[in-house]
N, C-alpha and C positions, 0 to 999 in steps of 0.2 A: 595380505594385510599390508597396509600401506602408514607409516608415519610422516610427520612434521612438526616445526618448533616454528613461532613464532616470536619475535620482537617490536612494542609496537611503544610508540611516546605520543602521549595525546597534551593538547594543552588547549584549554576552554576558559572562555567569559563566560561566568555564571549568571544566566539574566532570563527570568520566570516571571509568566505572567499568572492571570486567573479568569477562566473562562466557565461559562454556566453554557448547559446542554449544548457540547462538542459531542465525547462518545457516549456519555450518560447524561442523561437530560435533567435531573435532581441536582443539587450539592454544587461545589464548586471542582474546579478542574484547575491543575497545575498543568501548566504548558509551558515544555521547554525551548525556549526562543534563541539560547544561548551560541554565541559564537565558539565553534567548537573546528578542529582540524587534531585530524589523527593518521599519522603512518606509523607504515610497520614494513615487517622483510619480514616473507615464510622461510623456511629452509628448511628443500626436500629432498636430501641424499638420496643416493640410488642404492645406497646399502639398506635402507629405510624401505624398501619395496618398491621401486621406481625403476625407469628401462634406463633413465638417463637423470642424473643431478640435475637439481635447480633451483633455485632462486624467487620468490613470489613477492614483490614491492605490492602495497597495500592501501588505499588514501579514502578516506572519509571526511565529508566536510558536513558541517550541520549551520543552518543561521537563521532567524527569525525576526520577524518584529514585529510590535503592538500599534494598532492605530487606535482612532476612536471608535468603539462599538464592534473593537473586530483584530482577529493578528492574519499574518502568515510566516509558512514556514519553507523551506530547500535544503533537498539532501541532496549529495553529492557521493556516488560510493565505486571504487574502479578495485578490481585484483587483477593479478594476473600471475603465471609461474615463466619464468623463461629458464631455458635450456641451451647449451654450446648452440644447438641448434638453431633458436631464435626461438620466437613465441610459441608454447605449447596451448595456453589457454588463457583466457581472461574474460573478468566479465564489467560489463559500465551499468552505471545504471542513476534516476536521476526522477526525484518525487518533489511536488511541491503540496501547501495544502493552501487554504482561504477558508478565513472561517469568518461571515460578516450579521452581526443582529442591528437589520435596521432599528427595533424596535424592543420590547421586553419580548419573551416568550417568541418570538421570530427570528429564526437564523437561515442564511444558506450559505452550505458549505462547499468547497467544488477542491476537490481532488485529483492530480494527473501522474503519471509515470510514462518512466519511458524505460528499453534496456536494451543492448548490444551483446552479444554470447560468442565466442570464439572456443570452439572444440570444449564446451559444457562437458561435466559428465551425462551418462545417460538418462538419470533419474533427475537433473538438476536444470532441466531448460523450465524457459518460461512456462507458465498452465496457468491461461483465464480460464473465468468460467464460474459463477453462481458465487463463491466466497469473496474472491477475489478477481475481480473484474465485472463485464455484465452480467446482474445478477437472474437475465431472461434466459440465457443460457445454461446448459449444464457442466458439472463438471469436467475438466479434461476440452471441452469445446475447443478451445484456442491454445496448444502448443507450440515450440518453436522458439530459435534462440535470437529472435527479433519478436519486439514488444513494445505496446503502448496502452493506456489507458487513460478514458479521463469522463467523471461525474459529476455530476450536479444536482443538490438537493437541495429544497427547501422547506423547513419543518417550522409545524406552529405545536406548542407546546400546550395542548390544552387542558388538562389537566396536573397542574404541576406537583400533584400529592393524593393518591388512592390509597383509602384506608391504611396509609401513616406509612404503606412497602414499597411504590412507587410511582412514578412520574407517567403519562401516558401522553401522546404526540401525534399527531397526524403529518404528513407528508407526501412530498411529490419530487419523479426525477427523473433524471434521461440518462444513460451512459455509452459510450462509444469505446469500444476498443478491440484490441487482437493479439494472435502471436502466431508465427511463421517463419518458416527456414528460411535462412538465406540461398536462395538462387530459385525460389520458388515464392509462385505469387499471394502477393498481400492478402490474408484474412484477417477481417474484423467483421466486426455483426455492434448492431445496436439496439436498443430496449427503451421504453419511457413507462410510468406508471405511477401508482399512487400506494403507503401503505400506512402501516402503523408503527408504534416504536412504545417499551415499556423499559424504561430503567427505573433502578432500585433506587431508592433512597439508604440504602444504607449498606450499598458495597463501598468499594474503595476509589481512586479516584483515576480517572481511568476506563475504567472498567465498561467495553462498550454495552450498550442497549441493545435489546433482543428488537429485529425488526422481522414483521411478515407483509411482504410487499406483494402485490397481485401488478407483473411488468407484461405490456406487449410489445413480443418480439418481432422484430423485422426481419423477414427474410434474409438470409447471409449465401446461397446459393449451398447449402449443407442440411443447415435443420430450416423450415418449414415457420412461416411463420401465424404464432399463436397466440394467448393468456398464457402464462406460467404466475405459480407460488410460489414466492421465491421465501425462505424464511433463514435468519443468520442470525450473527453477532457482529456488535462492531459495526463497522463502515467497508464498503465494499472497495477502497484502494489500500485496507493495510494488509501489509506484506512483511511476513517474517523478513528479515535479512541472515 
């Protein structure tokens, strides 16, 4: 058993926009653009279950902005624990998103990540793969405490109201990404395709749309390349933190 405490002071500009068919294609959408910066300090005695005390400094940064017909967004997110000894572990990591409607009922969105992993625990490295990352692959596909990702979609909203429950979308994408140890060679694999997408009109705001996408996969020198059905929630670069 292992514990920690945390301390952490955040201070934010509050500054919100409103966006129609980001993760749900119905209703409007609150998008937080806000300038935002947050640390903190972990603190992980060795009486606490550890070989050795330490110390984890913490930084997040968030910032956004609206143009016309369109925002974007940049996260910034670093931990790390240090030890008498010097760096035990830390991780970076660093997402943006683009969200642009030439037009009514037309958007394309393009989403990217990157990340850096120093002695990860074992459960906690990076994992693309069908949810999150290329959605032609499967899960587990892409391990490893080196990563990147990055998509691009463009959706026509064609029916924006199905007997009063929701919105239905046609669409098209490509995505490019990986993850891989360090001192071993680069894996990524990439995908393009075409699907569908149905959000509610009457969830909450947020809340992504169900997409079943039919991607072909290009060969990565591992899986073979085919068609896959890919089907999810949400958008293929969110990522718990």
């Amino acid at each position: 058993m292992f514990g920690d405490a945390e301390l952490s002071v955040e201070a934010s500009r509050a500054h919100f926009a409103v966006a129609y068919g980001f993760r749900n294609l119905a209703g409007p959408e609150d998008i937080d653009l806000s300038a935002t910066v947050r640390v903190g300090m972990w603190v992980t005695p060795s009486a606490w279950g550890y070989e050795r005390g330490g110390i984890g400094p913490t930084l997040a940064l968030h910032a956004g902005r609206a143009f016309p017909n369109g925002f974007a967004t940049a996260d910034v997110r670093a931990s790390s624990r240090i030890t008498p000894g010097g760096l035990d572990s830390g991780t970076v990591t660093a997402a943006s998103v683009l969200m642009w409607q030439p037009v009514l009922r037309h958007s394309v969105v393009v989403g990217t990540f990157g990340g850096l992993e120093h002695r990860a625990r074992p459960d906690d490295e990076f994992d693309l793969g069908l949810t999150f990352g290329p959605r032609g692959f499967p899960l587990h596909a892409f391990t490893g405490n080196r990563a990147f990702f990055t998509t691009a979609e463009y959706r026509w909203v064609a029916v924006p109201e199905l007997a009063g429950l929701a919105a239905m979308a046609l669409a098209t994408f490509v995505d490019y990404g990986g993850a891989w140890y360090s001192g071993s060679p680069v894996r990524a694999g990439a995908d393009a395709g075409a699907g569908i997408r149905f959000g509610s009109t009457r969830s909450s705001s947020g809340k992504g749309a169900t997409r079943i996408d039919v991607a072909r996969r290009f060969a990565d020198g591992v899986f073979p390349a085919e068609w896959v059905v890919a089907v999810g929630t949400g958008l293929p670069f969110d990522r718990r933190h």
